[in-house]
C-alpha positions as CSV (number, residue, x, y, z in Angstrom):
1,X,10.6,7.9,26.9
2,X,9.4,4.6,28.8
3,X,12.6,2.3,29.1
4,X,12.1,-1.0,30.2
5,X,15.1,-3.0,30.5
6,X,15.2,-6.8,29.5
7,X,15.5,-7.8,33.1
8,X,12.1,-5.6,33.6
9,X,10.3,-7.9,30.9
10,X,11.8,-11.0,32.6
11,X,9.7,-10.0,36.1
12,X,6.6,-9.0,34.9
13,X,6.4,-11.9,32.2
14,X,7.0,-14.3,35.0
15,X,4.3,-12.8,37.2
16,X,1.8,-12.9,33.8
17,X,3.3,-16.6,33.2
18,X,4.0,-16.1,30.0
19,X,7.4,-18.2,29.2
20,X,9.1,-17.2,25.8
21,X,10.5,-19.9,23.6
22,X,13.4,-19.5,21.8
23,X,12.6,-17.0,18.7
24,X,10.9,-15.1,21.3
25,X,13.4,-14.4,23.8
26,X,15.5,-13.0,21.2
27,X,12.9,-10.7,20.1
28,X,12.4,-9.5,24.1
29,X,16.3,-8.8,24.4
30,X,16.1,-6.6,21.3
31,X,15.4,-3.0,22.4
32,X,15.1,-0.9,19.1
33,X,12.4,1.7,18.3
34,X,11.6,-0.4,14.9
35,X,11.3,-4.0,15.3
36,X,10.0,-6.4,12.6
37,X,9.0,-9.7,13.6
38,X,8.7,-12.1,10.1
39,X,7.3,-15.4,11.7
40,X,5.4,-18.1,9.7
41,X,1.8,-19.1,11.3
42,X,1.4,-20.0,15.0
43,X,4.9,-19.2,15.7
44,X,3.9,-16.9,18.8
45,X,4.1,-13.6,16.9
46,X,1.2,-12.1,18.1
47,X,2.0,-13.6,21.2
48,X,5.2,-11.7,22.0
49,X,3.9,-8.6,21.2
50,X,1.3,-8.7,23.3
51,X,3.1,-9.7,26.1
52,X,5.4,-7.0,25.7
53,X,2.4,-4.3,25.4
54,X,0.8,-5.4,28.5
55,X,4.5,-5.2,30.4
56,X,4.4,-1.7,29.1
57,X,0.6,-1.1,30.6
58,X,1.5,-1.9,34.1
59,X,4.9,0.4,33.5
60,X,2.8,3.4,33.2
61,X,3.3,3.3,29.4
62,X,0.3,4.1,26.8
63,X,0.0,1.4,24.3
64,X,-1.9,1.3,21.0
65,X,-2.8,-2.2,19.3
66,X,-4.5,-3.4,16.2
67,X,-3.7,-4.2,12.8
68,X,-5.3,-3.4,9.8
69,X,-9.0,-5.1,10.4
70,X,-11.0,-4.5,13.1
71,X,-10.7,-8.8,13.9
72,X,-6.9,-8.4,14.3
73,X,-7.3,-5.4,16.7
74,X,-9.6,-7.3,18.6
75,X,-7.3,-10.4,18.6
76,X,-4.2,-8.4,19.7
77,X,-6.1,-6.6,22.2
78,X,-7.3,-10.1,23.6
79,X,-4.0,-11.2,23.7
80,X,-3.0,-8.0,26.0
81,X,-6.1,-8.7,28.2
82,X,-5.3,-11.9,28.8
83,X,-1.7,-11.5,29.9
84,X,-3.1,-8.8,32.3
85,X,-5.8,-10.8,33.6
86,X,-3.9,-14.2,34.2
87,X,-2.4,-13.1,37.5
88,X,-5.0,-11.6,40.0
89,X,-2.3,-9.2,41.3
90,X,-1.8,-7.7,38.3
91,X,-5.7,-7.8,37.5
92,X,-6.3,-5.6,40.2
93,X,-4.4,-2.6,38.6
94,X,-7.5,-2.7,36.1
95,X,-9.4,-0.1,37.2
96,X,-11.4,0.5,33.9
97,X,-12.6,-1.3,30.9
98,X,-14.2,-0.8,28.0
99,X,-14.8,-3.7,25.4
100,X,-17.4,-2.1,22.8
101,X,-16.2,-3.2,19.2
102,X,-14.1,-0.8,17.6
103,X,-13.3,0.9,21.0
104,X,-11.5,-1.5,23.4
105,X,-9.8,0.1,26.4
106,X,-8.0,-0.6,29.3
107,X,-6.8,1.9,32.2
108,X,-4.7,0.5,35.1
109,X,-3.8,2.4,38.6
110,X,0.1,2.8,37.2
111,X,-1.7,5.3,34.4
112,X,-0.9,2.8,32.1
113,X,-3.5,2.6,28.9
114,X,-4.2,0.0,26.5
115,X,-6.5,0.7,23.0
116,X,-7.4,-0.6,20.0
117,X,-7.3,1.0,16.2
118,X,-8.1,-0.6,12.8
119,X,-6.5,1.4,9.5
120,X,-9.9,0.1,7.9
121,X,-11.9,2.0,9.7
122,X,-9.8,5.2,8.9
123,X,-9.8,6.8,12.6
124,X,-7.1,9.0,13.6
125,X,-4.4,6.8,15.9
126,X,-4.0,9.8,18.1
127,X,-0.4,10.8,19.5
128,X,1.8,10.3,22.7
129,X,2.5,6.6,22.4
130,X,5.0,4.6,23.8
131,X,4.2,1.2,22.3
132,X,2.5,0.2,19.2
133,X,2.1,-3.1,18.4
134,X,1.1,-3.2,14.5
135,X,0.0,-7.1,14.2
136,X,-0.3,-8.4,10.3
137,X,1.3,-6.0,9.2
138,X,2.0,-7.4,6.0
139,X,-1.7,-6.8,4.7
140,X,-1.7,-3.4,5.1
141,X,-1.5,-2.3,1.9
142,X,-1.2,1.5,2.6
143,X,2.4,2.5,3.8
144,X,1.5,5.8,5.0
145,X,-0.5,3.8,7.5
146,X,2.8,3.3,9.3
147,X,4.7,6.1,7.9
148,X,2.2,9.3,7.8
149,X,-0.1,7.8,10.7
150,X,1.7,5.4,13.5
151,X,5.4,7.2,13.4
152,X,4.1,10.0,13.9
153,X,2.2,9.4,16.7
154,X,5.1,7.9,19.0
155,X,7.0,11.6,18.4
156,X,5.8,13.1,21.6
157,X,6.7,10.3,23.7
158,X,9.5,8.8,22.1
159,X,7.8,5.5,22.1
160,X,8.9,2.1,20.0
161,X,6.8,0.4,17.2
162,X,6.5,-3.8,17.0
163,X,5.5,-5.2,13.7
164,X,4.4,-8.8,13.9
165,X,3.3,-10.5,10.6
166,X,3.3,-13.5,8.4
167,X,5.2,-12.0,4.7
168,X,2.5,-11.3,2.2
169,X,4.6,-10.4,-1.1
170,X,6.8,-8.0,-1.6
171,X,5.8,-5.0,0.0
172,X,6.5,-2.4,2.2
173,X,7.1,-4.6,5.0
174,X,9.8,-6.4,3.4
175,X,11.3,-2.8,3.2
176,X,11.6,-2.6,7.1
177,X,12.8,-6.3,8.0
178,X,15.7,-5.4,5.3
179,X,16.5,-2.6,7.1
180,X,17.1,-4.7,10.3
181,X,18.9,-7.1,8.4
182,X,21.1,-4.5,7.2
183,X,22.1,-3.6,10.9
184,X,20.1,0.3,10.4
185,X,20.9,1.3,14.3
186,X,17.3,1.9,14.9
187,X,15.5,-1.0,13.3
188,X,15.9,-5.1,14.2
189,X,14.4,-7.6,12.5
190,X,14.1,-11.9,12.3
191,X,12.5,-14.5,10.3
192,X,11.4,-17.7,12.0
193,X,9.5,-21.0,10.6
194,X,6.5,-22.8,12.3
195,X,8.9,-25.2,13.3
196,X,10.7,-22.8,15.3
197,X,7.7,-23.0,17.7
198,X,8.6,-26.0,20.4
199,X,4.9,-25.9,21.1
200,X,4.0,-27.0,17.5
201,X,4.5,-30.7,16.4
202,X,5.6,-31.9,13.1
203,X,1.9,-33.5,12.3
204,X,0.1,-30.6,13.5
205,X,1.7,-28.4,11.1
206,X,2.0,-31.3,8.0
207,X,-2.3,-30.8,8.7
208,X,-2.4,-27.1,8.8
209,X,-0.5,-27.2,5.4
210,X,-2.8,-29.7,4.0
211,X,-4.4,-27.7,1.0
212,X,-1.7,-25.4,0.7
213,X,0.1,-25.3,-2.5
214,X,3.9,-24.7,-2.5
215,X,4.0,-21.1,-2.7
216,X,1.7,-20.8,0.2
217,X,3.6,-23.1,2.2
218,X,6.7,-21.0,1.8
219,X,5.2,-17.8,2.7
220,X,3.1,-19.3,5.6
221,X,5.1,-21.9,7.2
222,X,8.4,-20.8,6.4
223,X,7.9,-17.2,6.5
224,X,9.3,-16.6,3.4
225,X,8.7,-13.1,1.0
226,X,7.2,-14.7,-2.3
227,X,6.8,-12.3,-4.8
228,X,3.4,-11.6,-5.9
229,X,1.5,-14.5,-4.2
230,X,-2.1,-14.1,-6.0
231,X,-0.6,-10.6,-7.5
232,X,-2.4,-10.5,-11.0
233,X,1.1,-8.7,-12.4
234,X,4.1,-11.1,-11.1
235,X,7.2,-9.8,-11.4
236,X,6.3,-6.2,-11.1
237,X,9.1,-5.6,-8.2
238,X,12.0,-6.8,-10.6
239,X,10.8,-4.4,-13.5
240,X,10.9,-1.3,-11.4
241,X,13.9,0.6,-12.8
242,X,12.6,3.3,-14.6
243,X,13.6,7.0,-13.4
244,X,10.9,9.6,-12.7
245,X,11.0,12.1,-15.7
246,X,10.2,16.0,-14.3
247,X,9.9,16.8,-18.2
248,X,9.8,15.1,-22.0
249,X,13.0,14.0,-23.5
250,X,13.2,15.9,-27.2
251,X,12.9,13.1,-30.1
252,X,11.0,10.9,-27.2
253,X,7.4,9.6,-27.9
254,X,5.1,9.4,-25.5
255,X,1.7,8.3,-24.5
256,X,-1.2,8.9,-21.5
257,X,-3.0,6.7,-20.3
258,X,-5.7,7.9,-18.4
259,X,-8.2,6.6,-15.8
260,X,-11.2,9.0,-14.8
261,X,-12.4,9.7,-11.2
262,X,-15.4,7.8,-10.3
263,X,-17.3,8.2,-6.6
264,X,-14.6,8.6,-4.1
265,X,-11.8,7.9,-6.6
266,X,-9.1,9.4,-8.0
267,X,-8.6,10.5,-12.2
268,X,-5.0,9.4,-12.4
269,X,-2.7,10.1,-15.9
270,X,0.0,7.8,-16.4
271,X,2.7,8.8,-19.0
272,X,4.6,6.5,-20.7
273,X,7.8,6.7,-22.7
274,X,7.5,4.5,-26.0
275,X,10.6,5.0,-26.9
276,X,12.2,3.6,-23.2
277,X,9.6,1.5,-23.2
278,X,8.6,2.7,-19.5
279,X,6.6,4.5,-17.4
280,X,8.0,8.2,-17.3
281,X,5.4,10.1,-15.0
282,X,2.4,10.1,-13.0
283,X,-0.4,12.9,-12.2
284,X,-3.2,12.2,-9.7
285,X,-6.4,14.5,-8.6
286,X,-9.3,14.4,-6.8
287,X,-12.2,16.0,-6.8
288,X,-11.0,18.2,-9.7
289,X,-14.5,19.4,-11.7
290,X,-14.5,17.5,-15.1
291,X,-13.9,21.0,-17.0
292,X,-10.9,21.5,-15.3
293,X,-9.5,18.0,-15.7
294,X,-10.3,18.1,-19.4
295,X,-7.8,21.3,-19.3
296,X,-4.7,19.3,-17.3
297,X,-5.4,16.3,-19.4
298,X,-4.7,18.3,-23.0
299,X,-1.8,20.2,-21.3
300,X,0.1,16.9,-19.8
301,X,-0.5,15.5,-23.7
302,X,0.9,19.2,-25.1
303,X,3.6,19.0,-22.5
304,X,4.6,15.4,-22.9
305,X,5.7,15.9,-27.0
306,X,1.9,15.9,-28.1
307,X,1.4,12.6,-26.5
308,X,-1.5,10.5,-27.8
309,X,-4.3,9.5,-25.3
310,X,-6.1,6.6,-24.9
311,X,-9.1,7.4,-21.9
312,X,-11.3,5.6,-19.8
313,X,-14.8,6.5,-21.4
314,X,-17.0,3.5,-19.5
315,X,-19.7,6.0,-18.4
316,X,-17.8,9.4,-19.2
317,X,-18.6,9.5,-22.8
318,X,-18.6,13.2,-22.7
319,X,-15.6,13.7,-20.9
320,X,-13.4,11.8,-23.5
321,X,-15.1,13.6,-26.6
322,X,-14.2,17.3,-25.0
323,X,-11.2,15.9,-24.5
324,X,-10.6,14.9,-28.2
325,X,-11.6,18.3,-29.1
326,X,-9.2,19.8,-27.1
327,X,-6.4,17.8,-28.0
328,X,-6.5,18.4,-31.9
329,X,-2.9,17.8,-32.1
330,X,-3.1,14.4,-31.5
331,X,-5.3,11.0,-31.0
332,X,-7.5,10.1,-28.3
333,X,-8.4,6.7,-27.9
334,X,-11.7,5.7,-26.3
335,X,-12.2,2.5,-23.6
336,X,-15.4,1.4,-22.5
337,X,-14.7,-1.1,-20.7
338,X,-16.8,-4.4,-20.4
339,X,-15.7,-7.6,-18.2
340,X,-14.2,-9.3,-21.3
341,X,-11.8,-6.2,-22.7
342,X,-10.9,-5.1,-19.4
343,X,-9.5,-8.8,-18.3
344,X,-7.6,-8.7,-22.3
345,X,-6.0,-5.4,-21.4
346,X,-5.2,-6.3,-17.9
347,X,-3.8,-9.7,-19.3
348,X,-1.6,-8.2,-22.1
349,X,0.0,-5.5,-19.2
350,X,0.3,-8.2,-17.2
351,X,2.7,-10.2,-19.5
352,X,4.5,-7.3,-20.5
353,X,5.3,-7.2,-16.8
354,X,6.4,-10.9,-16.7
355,X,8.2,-10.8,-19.7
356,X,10.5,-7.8,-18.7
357,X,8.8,-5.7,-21.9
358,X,8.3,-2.6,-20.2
359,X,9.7,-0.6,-16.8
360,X,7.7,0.5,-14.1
361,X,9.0,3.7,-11.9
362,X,11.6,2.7,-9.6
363,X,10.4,2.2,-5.7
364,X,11.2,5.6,-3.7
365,X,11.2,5.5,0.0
366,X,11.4,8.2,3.0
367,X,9.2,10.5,1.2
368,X,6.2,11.7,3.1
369,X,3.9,14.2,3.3
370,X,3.8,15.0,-0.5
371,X,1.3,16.5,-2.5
372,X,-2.1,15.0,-3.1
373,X,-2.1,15.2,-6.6
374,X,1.2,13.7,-7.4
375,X,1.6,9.8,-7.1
376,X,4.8,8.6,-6.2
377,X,6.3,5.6,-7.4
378,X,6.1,3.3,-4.2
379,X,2.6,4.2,-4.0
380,X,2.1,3.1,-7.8
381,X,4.0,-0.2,-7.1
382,X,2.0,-0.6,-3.7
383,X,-1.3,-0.7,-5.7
384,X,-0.3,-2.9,-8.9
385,X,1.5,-5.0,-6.4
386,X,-2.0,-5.6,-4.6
387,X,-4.0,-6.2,-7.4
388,X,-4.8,-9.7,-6.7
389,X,-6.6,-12.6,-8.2
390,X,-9.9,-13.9,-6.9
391,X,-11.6,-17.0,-7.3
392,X,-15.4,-16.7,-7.2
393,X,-17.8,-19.3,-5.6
394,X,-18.9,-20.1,-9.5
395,X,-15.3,-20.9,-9.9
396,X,-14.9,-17.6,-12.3
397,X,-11.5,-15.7,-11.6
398,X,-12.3,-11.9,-10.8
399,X,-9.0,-9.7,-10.9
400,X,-9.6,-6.7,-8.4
401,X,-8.1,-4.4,-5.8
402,X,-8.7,-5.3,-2.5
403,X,-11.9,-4.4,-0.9
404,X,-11.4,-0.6,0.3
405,X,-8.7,0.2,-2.1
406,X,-7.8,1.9,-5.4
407,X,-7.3,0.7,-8.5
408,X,-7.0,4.4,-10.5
409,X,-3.2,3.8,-11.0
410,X,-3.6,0.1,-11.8
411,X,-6.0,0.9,-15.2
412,X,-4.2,4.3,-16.1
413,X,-1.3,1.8,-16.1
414,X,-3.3,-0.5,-18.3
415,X,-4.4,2.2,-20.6
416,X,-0.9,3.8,-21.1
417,X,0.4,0.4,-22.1
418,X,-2.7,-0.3,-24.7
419,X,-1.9,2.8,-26.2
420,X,1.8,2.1,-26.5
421,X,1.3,-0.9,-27.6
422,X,-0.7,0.2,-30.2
423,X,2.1,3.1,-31.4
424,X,4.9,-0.1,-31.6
425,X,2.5,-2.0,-33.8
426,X,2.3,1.2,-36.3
427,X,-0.8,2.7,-35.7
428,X,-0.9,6.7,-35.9
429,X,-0.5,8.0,-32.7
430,X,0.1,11.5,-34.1
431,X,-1.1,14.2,-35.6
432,X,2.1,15.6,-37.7
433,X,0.4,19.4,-38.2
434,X,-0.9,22.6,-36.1
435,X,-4.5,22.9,-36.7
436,X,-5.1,26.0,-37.7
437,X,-6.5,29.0,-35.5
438,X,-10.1,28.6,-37.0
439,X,-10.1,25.1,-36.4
440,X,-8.7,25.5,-32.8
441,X,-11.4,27.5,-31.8
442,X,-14.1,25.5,-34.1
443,X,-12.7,22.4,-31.8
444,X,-12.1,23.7,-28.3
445,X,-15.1,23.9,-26.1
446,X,-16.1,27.2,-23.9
447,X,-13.9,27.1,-21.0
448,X,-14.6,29.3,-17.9
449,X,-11.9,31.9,-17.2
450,X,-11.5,30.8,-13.5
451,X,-10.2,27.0,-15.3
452,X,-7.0,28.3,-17.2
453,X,-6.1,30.2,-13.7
454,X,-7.1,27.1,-11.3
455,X,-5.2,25.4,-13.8
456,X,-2.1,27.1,-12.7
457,X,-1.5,25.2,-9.6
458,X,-1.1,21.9,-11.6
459,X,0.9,22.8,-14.4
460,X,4.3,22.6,-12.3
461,X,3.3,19.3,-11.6
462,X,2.3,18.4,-15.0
C-alpha cells in the first residue's frame, strides 16, 4: 500500500502549483479507498483528481486514468501531464513518454507510472494499481466496469479508487456516493454546485446554462441525481420491488417474453407474473445454436405453469414457428417488428412503468462474478435505465440503447409486457388440454440427442 498523508499532497501540490479551493481541499483531506466526487460542470472535478494521481506518480505509485471514452482518458491523462510538467523539477523525473492515442504513458525516475484505459475499447485494466482515477463515471453504463474490472485490479497493491463525475440518472453511481453518505468506513463521498467553484462567476455560469432546460440545469449545475434524464422509461427505479422467483407460484399465470440473439447479442427470456403484475425471472444466453434455444425456450414456458409466449420473429421466422410446434400446450405470439409497432410497444411498457402498473425486479447489489447466462436484476435495471431518447437531425425522436450497448433485456421486457397485457384484456393465453402423444410427436421437430443433454446445464437456471 502507497500512503500518502494529507501533509504529503500539501508539498507536492505546492511545488506543481496547483491551489485547491474549498470543495477540493476537503476532498484531498479524505483518505478512503472509495471516494465519490458528485460535482456539477467546471467545478474542478477532474481537476482534483488529477492532481492527486500525479502526487501519487512522483511517490512511486502506479496510477491508471480514463473514463469510459477514449476523449475522457485523454483529458484526465492531460490533466496528470500537466501537473507534472508545470514545475521543471518535477519534469525532470519524466524519463519516458508515450502519447499514441489509446496508449498514453508516463514513467518517472521514483518508478512511478501513469496510463490511460477507456471501458469502450474493452482492454483489460491490468492489476497492481494504487490509484485509479475513474473520471465521468456517471456514463458508464456497465457496473462490472468498476466492480468485475477496476476493484479488482487495485487487490495486489491495496491501492484507492477516485470517481469524479457530473450525476447522470439514477444509476450505479448514485449507489456509491450513498454509501459515503451513509458513513460505509471505506467509501466518502460529496456533492458540490458550479457555484461552489470561486473561479466561476455568476454570468459565466447563467451563459453556460443558456439552452439548458430545468432538468438539465439541476443535474449539471447543481449536481443533482434526476431520475431518468432522457431515460425513455421514467420512473423505472421507483417500480423496482418485485422479488426474484427461483420457481412458479401454483394458481400463478405467467408469460415470456422473449428477445432473440442477433450478431453479438444476447436471446434473453423475461418471465412475467400476470397475476403480481411483475417481472418474476430472467434467463440470458449467448451463442446458444438456435436448436438448442428452441429447447430452453419451451422448457422455461413448461416450467413457468405453461406460460404463453410472445417472440421476437423480425428476421427469425423459423425460429418462432419451431418454437410454436414445440410448445403445443400453449400460445406463441409472433413480433415482427417495424419502426411504428416497436415505438407502440415500447410506448405502452413505458407508461406501464410511469404509472406504477407493473414491477420490475428489485436492484441487487455486491453480486459478482455470476453466471453468463443468468441476468441479474441491477443489470436489467442498468439497461432499461439507459435506454434513452434521441433527437435526430430531421427532428424525428429515435428511442435506442446507447451506442455499444444492449438492448436484449430492454425488448424481452417489452414483449413480456405485450403478452401480459394481452392475457388481462382476455385473450387466450392458454391451452387448457395435453395434446395427445400423436400430436406431440406430429408437432415437435427432430431434435439431436446431444440438445436434451446440453440442455441440462440450463435447466437449473430455468
Amino acid at each position: 500500500m502507497l500512503e500518502i498523508t494529507p501533509d504529503d499532497l500539501s508539498i507536492l501540490f505546492g511545488m506543481m502549483g496547483y491551489e485547491p479551493h474549498g470543495v477540493q481541499t476537503q476532498f484531498h483531506a479524505a483518505r478512503e479507498v472509495f471516494r465519490t466526487s458528485i460535482w456539477g460542470r467546471r467545478t474542478g472535478k477532474t481537476r482534483s483528481g488529477a492532481a492527486e494521481a500525479a502526487a501519487c506518480a512522483i511517490m512511486g505509485g502506479q496510477v491508471l486514468t480514463g473514463g469510459p471514452t477514449s476523449d475522457l482518458a485523454v483529458g484526465s491523462f492531460g490533466q496528470i501531464y500537466e501537473h507534472l510538467t508545470r514545475c521543471p523539477e518535477v519534469a525532470r523525473l519524466i524519463v519516458d513518454e508515450t502519447h499514441a492515442r489509446g496508449s498514453q504513458t508516463i514513467t518517472l525516475a521514483t518508478g512511478g507510472f501513469v496510463k490511460t484505459f477507456s471501458s469502450a475499447s474493452k482492454a483489460t485494466v491490468g492489476m497492481g494499481w494504487d490509484y485509479i482515477l475513474f473520471d465521468e463515471a456517471a456514463k458508464e453504463d456497465d457496473q462490472e466496469v468498476f466492480y468485475g474490472q477496476l476493484l479488482p485490479s487495485l487487490i495486489d497493491r491495496e491501492g484507492m479508487i477516485v470517481l469524479t463525475t457530473t450525476p447522470e440518472g439514477d444509476n450505479w453511481v448514485k449507489d456509491l456516493f450513498e454509501k459515503g453518505q451513509n458513513l460505509d468506513p471505506n467509501y466518502w463521498s460529496s456533492r458540490a454546485t458550479t457555484y461552489e467553484n470561486p473561479h466561476n462567476t455568476k454570468n459565466f455560469i447563467d451563459v453556460m446554462a443558456e439552452g439548458m432546460t430545468e432538468l438539465m440545469y439541476e443535474q449539471e449545475i447543481l449536481a443533482e441525481f434526476i431520475d431518468n434524464v432522457g431515460s425513455v422509461f421514467r420512473g423505472y427505479s421507483d417500480v423496482a420491488t418485485a422479488v426474484w422467483q427461483e420457481g412458479p407460484i401454483p394458481g400463478h399465470v405467467y408469460v415470456l417474453g422473449v428477445d432473440l440473439a442477433k450478431v453479438n447479442d444476447y436471446t434473453v427470456i423475461c418471465v412475467f407474473d400476470v397475476t403480481t403484475r411483475s417481472v418474476a425471472h430472467l434467463i440470458r444466453m449467448r451463442e446458444v445454436d438456435y436448436t438448442l434455444q428452441e429447447e430452453i425456450i419451451a422448457d422455461t414456458s413448461r416450467k413457468w405453469n405453461n406460460a404463453a409466449i410472445c417472440i421476437d420473429a423480425t428476421n427469425n421466422e423459423g425460429v418462432w414457428e419451431h418454437v410454436s410446434s414445440r410448445c403445443y400446450w400453449t400460445q406463441v405470439y409472433p413480433v415482427k417488428f417495424t419502426n411504428l409497432n416497436k415505438e407502440e410497444l415500447v410506448n405502452q411498457f413505458s407508461v406501464a412503468i410511469s404509472t406504477q402498473a407493473i414491477q420490475l425486479l428489485e436492484r441487487q447489489t455486491g453480486r459478482t462474478n455470476v453466471p453468463a447466462h443468468i441476468v441479474l436484476s441491477r443489470e436489467a435495471l442498468s439497461e432499461i435505465g439507459s435506454y434513452k431518447y434521441k433527437k435526430l437531425p430531421s427532428g424525428a425522436i429515435q428511442m435506442n440503447a446507447p451506442e455499444g450497448k444492449h438492448d436484449d433485456i430492454v425488448i424481452a421486457h417489452v414483449l413480456a409486457y405485450e403478452m401480459a397485457r394481452r392475457a388481462v384484456g382476455g385473450v387466450p393465453i392458454a391451452i387448457p388440454r395435453e395434446a395427445s402423444r400423436l400430436q406431440q410427436i406430429q408437432r415437435t421437430p427432430n431434435v439431436p440427442a446431444t440438445s436434451s443433454r446440453r440442455l441440462s446445464r440450463f435447466r437449473k437456471h430455468l
